[in-house]
C-alpha positions in Angstrom: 0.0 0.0 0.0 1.7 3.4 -1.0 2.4 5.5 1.9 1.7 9.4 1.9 4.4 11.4 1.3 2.6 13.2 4.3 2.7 10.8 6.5 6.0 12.1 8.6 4.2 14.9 10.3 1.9 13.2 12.5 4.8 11.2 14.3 7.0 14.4 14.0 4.3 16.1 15.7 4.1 13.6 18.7 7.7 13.7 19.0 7.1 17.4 20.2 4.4 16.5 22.3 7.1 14.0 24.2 9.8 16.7 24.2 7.7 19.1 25.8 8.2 21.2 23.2 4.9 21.7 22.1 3.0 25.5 21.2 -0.1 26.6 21.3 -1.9 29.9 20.7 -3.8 31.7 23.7 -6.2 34.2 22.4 -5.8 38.1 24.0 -9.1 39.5 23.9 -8.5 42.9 25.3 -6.2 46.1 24.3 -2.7 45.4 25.2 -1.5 46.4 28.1 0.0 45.9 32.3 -2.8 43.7 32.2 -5.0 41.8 29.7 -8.0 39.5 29.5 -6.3 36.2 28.4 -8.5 33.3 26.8 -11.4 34.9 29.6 -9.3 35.3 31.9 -7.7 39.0 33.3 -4.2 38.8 34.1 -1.2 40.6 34.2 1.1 40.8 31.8 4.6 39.7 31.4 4.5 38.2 27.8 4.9 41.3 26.0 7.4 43.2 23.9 5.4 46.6 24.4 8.0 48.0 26.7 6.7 51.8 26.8 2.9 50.6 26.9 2.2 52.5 23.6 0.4 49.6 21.3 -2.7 50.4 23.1 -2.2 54.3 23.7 -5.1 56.4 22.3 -2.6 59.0 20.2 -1.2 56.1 18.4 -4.8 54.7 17.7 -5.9 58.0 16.5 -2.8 58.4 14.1 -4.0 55.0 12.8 -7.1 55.5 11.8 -6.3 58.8 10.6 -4.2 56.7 8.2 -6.6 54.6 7.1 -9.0 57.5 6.3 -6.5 59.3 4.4 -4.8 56.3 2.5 -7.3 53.3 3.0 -6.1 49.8 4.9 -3.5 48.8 2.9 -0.2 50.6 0.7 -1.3 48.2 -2.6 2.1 47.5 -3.8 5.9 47.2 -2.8 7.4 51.3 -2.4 9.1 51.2 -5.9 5.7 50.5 -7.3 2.5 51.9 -5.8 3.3 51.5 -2.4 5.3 54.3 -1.3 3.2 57.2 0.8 4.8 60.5 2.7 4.4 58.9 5.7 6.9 56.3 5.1 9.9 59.2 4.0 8.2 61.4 7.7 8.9 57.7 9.6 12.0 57.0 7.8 13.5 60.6 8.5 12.2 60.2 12.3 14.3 57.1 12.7 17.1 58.4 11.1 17.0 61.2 13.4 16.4 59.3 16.5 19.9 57.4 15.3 22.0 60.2 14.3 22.4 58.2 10.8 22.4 60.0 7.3 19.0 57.8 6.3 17.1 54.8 7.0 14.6 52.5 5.5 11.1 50.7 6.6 10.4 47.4 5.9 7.3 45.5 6.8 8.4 43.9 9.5 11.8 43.2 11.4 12.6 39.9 10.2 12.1 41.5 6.6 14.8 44.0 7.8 17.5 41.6 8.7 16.8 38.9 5.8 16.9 41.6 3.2 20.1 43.5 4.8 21.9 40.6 4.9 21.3 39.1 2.0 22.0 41.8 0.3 25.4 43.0 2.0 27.1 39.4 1.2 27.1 36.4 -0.9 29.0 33.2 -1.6 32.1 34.8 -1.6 31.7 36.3 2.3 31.9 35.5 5.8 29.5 35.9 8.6 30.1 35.5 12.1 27.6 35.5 14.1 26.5 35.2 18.2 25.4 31.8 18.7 22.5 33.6 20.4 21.3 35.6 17.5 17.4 36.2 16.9 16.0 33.4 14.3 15.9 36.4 11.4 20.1 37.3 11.6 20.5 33.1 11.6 18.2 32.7 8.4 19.5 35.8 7.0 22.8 34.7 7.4 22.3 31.0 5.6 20.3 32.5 2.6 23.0 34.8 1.8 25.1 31.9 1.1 28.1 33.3 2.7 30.0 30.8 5.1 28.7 30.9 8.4 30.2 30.9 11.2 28.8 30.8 14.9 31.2 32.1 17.8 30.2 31.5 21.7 27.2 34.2 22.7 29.1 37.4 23.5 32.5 35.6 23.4 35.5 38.4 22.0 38.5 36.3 22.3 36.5 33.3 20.6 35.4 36.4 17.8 39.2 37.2 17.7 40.4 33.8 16.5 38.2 32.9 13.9 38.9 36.7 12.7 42.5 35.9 12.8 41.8 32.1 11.2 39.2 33.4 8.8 39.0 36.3 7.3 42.0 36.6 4.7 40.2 33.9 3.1 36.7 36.3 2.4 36.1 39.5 -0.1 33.7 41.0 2.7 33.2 40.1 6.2 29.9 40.8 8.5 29.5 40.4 12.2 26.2 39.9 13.6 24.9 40.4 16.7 21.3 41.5 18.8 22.1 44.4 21.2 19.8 43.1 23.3 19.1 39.4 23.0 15.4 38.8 22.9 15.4 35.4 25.3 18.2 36.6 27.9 18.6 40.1 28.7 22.4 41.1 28.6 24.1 43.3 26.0 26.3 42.7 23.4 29.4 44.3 24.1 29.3 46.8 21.4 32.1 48.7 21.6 34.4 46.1 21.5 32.7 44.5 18.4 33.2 47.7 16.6 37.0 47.6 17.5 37.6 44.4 16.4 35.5 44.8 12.9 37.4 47.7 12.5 40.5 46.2 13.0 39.4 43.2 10.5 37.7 45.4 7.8 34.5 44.0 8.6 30.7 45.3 8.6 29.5 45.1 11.6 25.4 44.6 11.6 23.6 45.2 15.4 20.0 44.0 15.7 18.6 46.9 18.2 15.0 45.2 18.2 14.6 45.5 21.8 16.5 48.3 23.0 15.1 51.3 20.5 12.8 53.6 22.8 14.4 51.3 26.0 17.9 52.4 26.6 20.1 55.1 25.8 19.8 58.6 26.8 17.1 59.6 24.1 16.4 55.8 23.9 18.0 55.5 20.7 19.5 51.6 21.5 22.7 50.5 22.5 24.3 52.6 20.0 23.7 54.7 22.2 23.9 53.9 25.4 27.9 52.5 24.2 28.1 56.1 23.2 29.1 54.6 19.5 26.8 57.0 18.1 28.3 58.0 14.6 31.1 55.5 14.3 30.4 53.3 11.1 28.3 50.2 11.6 24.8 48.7 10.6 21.5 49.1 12.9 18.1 47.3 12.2 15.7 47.0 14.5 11.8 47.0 14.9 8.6 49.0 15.0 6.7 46.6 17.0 8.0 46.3 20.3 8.6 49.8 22.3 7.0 51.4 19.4 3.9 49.8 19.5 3.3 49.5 15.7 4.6 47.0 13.3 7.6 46.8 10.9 11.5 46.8 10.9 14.0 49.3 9.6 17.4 49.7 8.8 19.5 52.9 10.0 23.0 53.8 8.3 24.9 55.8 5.4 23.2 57.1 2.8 24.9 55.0 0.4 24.2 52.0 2.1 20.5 52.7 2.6 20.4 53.8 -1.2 21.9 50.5 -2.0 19.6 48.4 0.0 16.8 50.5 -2.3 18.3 48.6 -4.8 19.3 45.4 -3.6 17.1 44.4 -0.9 14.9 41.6 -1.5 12.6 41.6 1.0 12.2 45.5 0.7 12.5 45.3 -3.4 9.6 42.7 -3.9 7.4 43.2 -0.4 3.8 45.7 0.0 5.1 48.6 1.9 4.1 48.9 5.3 0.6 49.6 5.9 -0.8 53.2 6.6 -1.9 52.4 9.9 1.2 50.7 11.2 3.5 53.6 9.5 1.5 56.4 11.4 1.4 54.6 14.5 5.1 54.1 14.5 5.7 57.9 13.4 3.3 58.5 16.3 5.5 56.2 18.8 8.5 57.8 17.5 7.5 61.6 18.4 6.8 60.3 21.8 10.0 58.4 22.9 11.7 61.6 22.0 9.1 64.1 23.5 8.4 62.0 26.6 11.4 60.6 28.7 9.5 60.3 31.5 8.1 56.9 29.9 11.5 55.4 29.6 12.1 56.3 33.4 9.2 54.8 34.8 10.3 51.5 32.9 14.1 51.9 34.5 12.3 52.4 37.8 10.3 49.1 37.2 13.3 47.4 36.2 15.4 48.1 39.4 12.6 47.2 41.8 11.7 44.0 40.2 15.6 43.2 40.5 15.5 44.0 44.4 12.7 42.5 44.9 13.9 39.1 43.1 17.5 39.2 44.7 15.4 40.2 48.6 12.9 37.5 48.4 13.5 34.5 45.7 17.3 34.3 46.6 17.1 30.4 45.4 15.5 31.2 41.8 18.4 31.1 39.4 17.6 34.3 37.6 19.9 35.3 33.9 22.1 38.3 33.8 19.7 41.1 32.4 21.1 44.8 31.6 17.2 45.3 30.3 13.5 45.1 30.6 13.9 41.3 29.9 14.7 38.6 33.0 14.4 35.0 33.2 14.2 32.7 35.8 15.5 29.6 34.3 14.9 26.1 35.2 15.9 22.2 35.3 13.6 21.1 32.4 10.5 21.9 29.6 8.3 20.0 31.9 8.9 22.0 34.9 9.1 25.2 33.1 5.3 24.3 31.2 4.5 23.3 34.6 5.3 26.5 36.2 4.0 28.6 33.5 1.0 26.8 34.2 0.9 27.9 37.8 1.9 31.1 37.1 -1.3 32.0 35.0 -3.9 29.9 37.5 -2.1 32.9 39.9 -3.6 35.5 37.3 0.2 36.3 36.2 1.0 36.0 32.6 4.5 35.3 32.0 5.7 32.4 28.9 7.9 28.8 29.6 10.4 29.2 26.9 11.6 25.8 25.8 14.5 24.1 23.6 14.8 24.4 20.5 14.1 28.6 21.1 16.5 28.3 23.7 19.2 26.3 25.3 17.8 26.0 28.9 14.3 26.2 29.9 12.9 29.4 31.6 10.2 31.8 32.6 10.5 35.2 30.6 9.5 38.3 32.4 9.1 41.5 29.8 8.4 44.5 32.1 6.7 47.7 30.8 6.6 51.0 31.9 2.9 50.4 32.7 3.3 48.2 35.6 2.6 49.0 38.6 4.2 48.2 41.6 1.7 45.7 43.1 1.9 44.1 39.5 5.4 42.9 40.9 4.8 42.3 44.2 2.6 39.7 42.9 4.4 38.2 40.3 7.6 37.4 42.8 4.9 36.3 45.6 3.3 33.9 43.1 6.7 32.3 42.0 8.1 32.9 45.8 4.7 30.2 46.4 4.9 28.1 43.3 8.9 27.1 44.3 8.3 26.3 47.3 5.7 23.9 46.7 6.9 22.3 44.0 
């Protein structure tokens, strides 16, 4: 009897199921925020990327729909078609601006932002190193470039060093890679040092600033930044839809290189431009973070108390190094972590188990915003302060 040539993803899928590994969607049936109304159920919030609480403030909203009135839902084509609008130059400006970089460009999304950049800086001719810790989109990016690849230990300079010193003679062009912030840990790249050392190679260094723009820095401008490396030569993409509240990715830099990626980019080149609505909104976001510090305060502030009050009362959680709004609290296994996240959201606290393959150890992943309030977590650490001590 022939077999379907289908017939591998139903064991595949159980195979998950025994790992632990398995996903599933929980339905959010409220306006973001400190606290949502998950699958029924109102809880606060950990889960999110919406560090500044702006995905569900009323001026971005009103931009929005603004948008839509004036251009309609959707931008019709790719920008070197029908696609491009005003408000994509106003956002693009705004970011450049934000950066201190000559120009920058929108894509519709930040994985869009680091597949196209890559693949368009380097080909089978090139060299990528990258941080073994690296978001999903700088990994794929990476392999369909089709330069050689080549991982060095997360945040690792001396490792970086020696495969410079092995490898790159051998390469016309040579690209670092690296998050400023890494989405599933916390800690910073250590950006200065990367910039010395692709300097010192004739390398491009590209840093993914995805969860630091409107997060750290003086003007919240990323880890550019906050390194003070503000106008040395280098790469930064990052995203609309995390502090910003919106939706879409962007690359800042020189104005030849963000003409060239005009030109070159695939994912920008053959892509609808980003919506209206999600261009206003992050226009709208952008205005803010500059005109509003005290936003990025309040989420510091949060930050430093959730750290006391972890180190003062869970002194036996093993808890990540964090320099951001992102700690985790990591744990033996995927079945205790599910298990945890379990108890954590029959406690009304939101907060994911990220598993293997995502990650290399198992852990709770706490995002704060700058919308918390201080009972928010005072809860959260008396709910896991409970949960480990019964379990």
């Amino acid at each position: 009897m022939k077999t379907s040539p289908y017939a591998w993803i139903a064991p595949s899928l159980e195979t998950i199921h025994r790992a632990d590994w398995y996903r599933s969607v929980k339905p959010i049936q409220s306006l973001p925020g400190a606290t949502v109304l998950l699958s029924g159920q109102e809880v606060i919030n950990f889960a999110s990327n919406d560090y500044l609480g702006l995905a569900g403030d009323e001026r971005l909203q009103a931009a929005a729909i603004q948008a839509v009135e004036e251009f309609g839902t959707g931008s019709t084509g790719s920008r070197l078609l029908s696609g491009h609008r005003d408000l994509h130059q106003e956002l693009e400006r705004a970011i450049a601006l934000t950066k201190k970089t000559e120009d920058a460009l929108v894509f519709s999304s930040g994985y869009l932002a680091n597949v196209g950049v890559i693949t368009a800086l380097v080909g089978k001719r090139d060299l990528i190193l990258s941080d073994q810790y690296n978001h999903s989109s700088l990994k794929n990016g990476a392999v369909l470039s089709g330069a050689t690849v080549l991982q060095y230990a997360h945040c690792n300079i001396a490792g970086l060093r020696e495969q410079l010193n092995q490898q790159r003679q051998k390469y016309r062009r040579c690209l670092i890679i690296t998050d400023s912030i890494f989405s599933m840990d916390g800690d910073l790249c250590p950006l200065r040092t990367l910039l010395d050392l692709a300097e010192e190679f004739d390398s491009m260094l590209l840093v993914d600033e995805a969860h630091a723009t409107g997060v750290i820095g003086d003007t919240g401008a990323g880890c550019v930044e906050h390194f003070g490396c503000t106008g040395r030569e280098l790469i930064q993409v990052g995203t609309l839809s995390k502090a910003l509240g919106s939706l879409g990715g962007y690359v800042a830099g020189s104005n030849s290189l963000i003409d060239f990626l005009r030109n070159r980019a695939p994912s920008w080149i053959y892509t609808t431009a980003l919506s209206p609505a999600d261009t206003a909104a992050a226009l709208t976001a952008m205005r803010i973070v500059q005109k509003e510090p005290q936003v990025r305060k309040q989420l510091w502030q949060n930050i430093a108390y959730l750290q006391w009050l972890i180190q003062d009362q869970l002194p036996n959680l093993t808890v990540l190094p964090s320099e951001s709004p992102i700690i985790c609290f990591q744990f033996s296994s995927p079945a205790e972590v599910v298990k945890v996240g379990n108890l954590l959201i029959e406690g009304g606290i939101f907060a994911p188990a990220i598993r293997p393959p995502t990650v290399p150890t198992s852990r709770i992943r706490i995002s704060l915003m700058a919308t918390h309030e201080i009972m928010h977590l005072e809860r959260l650490v008396e709910r896991l302060g409970i949960i480990c001590a019964f379990n």
